[in-house]
C-alpha positions as CSV (number, residue, x, y, z in Angstrom):
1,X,0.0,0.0,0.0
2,X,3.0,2.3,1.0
3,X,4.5,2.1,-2.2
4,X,1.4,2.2,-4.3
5,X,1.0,5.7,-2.2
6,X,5.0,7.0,-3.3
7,X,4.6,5.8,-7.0
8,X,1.4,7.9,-7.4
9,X,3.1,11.0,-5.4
10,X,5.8,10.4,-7.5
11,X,3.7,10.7,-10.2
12,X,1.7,13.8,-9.5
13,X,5.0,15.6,-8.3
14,X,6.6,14.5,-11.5
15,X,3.9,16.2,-14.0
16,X,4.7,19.6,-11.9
17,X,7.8,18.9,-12.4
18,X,7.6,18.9,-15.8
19,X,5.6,21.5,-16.2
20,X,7.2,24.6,-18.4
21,X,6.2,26.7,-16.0
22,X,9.1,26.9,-14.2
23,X,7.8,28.5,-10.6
24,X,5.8,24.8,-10.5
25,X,8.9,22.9,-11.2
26,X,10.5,25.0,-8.3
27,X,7.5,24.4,-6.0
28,X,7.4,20.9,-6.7
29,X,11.2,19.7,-6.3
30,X,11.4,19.8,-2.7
31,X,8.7,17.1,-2.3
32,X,9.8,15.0,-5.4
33,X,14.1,15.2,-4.1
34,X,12.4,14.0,-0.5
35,X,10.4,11.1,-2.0
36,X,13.3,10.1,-3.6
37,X,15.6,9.7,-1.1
38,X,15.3,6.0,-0.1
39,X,13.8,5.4,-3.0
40,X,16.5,6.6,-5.4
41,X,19.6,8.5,-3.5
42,X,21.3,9.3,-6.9
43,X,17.8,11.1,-8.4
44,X,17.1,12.3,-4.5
45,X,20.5,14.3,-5.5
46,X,19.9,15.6,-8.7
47,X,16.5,17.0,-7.7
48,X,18.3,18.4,-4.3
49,X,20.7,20.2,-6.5
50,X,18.8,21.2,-9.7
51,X,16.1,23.0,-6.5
52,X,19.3,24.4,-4.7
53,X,20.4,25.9,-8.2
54,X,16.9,27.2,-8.9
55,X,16.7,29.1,-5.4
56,X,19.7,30.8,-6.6
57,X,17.8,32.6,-9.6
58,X,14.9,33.4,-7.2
59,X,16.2,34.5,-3.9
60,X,13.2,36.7,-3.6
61,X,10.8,34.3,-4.4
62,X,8.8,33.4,-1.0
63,X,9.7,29.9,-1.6
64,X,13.8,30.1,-1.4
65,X,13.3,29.7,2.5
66,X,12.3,26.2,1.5
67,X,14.4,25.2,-1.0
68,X,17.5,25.8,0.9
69,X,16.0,24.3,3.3
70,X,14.8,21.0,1.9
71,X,17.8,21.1,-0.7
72,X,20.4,20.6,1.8
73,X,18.7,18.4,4.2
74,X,17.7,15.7,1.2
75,X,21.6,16.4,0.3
76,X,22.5,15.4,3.3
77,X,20.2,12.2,3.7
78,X,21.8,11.3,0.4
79,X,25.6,11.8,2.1
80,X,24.5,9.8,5.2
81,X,23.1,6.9,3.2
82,X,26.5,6.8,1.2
83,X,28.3,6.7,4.8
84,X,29.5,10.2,4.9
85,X,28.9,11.4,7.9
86,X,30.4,14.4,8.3
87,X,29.0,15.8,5.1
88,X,25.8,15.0,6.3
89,X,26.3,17.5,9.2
90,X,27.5,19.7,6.9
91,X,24.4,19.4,4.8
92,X,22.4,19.8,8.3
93,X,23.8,23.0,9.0
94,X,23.1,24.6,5.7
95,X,20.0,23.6,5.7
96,X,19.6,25.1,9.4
97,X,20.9,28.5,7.8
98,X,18.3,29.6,5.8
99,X,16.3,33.1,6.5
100,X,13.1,30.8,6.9
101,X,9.9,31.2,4.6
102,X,5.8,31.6,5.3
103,X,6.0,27.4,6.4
104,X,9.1,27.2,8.2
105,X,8.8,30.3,10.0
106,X,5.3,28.8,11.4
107,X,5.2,25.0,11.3
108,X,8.9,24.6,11.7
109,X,11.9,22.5,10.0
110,X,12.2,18.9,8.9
111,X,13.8,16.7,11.8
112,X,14.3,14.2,9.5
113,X,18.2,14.5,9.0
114,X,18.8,15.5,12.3
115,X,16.9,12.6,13.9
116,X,19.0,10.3,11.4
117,X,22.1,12.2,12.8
118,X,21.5,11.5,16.7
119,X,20.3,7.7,15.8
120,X,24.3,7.7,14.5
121,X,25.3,9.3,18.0
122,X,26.1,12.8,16.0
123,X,24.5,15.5,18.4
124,X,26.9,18.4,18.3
125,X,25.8,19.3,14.9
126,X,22.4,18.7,16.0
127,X,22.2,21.2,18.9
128,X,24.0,23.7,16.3
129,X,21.3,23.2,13.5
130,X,18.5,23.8,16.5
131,X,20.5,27.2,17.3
132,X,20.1,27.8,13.5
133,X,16.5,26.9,13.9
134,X,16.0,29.4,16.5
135,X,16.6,32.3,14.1
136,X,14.0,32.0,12.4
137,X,11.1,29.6,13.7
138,X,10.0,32.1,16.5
139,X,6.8,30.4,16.7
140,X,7.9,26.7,18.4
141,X,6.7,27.2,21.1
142,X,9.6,25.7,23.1
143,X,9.9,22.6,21.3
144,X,13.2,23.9,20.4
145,X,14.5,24.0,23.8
146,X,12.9,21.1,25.2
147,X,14.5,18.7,22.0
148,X,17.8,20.4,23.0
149,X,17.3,19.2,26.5
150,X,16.7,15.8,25.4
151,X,19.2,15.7,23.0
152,X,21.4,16.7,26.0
153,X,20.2,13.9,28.2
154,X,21.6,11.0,25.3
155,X,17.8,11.2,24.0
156,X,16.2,11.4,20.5
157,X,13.4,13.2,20.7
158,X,9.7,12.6,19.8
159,X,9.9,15.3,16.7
160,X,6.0,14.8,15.7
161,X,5.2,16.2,12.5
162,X,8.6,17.8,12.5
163,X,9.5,14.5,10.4
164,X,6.3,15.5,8.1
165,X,6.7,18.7,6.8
C-alpha cells in the first residue's frame, strides 16, 4: 500500500515537475528530491541540487526559504546513506541556515536528517542546527529547547510532525 501511495506521489509531483512553467517545477522539487531519497539516492540528489540551483535565480521568491531548506537536508540524507557522515552534518547546518519562509517560520523545519544524525550518535551538529533553527522559527513554542534538552540527556526526541513537513 505504502509504495502504491509513493509511486502515485511520484507521479503527480513528476507532472509539476515537468511542467514549463518553471515556478511549478520549483514548487514541486522539494517534495519530489524527498520522496526520492530512499527510493533513489542518486535522483534524490539531482532533484536536491537542480532546487538548490533554482533558489539561486529566485532569492526573492517566498519559496527560497524552502528550497535551501529542503535542498540541503535531502543532500544530506543522500551523504548519510552513502556513509558520509560528516557531510551530512555539513548538509544539516546549511539547511539550518536559511532566513526561513511563510512554512518554516510557522510549522517549523524537517527533523528528519537531524533525527538520522543523533540515531548515528552525532549531536553536536544537531544542537548547532537547532540554534540555526532558532533564528527564524520564532513560533515553536519551546519545542526547540525542550529537543535540546533531550538531545542533551543522550535522547532522541519525539519530533511529531517535525518528520512531516
Amino acid at each position: 500500500m505504502k509504495s502504491t501511495i509513493i509511486t502515485a506521489l511520484l507521479l503527480c509531483i513528476s507532472l509539476a515537475v515537468e511542467s514549463h512553467q518553471p515556478n511549478q517545477r520549483y514548487y514541486a522539487l522539494a517534495d519530489l528530491a524527498k520522496a526520492e531519497v530512499d527510493r533513489s539516492a542518486s535522483q534524490a540528489r539531482v532533484f536536491a541540487k537542480e532546487l538548490l540551483h533554482l533558489s539561486t535565480v529566485e532569492p526573492k521568491d517566498w519559496n527560497y526559504g524552502n528550497a535551501v531548506h529542503f535542498g540541503n537536508m535531502v543532500l544530506g540524507q543522500v551523504a548519510l546513506r552513502e556513509g558520509d557522515i560528516d557531510k551530512a552534518e555539513e548538509y544539516l547546518l546549511k539547511s539550518g541556515a536559511t532566513e526561513g519562509s511563510p512554512q518554516l517560520n510557522s510549522f517549523g523545519p524537517n527533523m528528519t536528517l537531524a533525527k538520522e544524525l543523533l540515531e548515528a550518535n552525532r549531536s553536536d551538529a544537531v544542537l548547532e542546527y537547532f540554534d540555526l533553527c532558532a533564528t527564524f522559527w520564532k513560533l515553536s513554542r519551546g519545542r526547540l529547547d525542550e529537543w535540546r534538552q533531550q538531545v542533551n540527556l543522550g535522547e532522541i526526541p519525539d519530533f511529531g510532525a517535525n518528520l512531516r513537513y
